[in-house]
N, C-alpha and C positions, 0 to 999 in steps of 0.2 A: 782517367779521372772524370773526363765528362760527361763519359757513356756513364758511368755508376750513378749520377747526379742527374741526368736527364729519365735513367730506369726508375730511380726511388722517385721520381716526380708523376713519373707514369705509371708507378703503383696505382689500382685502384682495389687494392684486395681490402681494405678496410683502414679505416683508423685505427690508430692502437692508442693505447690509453694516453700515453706521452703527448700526443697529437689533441685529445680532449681536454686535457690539463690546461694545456698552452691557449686554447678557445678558451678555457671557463678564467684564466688570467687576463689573459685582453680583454675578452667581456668584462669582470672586475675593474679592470684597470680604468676602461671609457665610466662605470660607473661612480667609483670615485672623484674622476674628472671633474665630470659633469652633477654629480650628487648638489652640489648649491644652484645649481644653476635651475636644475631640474624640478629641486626644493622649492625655488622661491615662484617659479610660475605654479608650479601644483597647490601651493598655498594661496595666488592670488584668486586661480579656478576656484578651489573650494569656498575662500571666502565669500565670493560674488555669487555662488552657488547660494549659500546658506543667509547673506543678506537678503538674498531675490526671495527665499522661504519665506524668511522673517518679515520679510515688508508684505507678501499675501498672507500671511497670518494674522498679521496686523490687522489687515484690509478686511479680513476675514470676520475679527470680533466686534 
């Protein structure tokens, strides 16, 4: 049983789909997670972005 377990580990012939699925699930899954977290700093960037705009436009008229 360990030889079977150590050979399928040292397969390098390819991923098969099963093995890609399981990536695009944990991928999904950290963004889930993390999805508010992610959220609320992407929204403070933006907003400091678009007030920095607005106050040289201001500056501007």
């Amino acid at each position: 049983m360990k030889s079977l377990v150590l050979a399928y580990i040292k397969d390098e012939d390819g991923q098969t789909s099963t093995e890609y699925i399981l990536l695009v699930a944990v991928v999904a899954i950290i963004v889930f997670k993390f999805k508010d977290v992610a959220e609320t700093k992407l929204m403070g960037i933006i907003n400091k972005v678009f007030d920095r705009a607005g106050s040289l436009v201001d500056q501007m008229q």
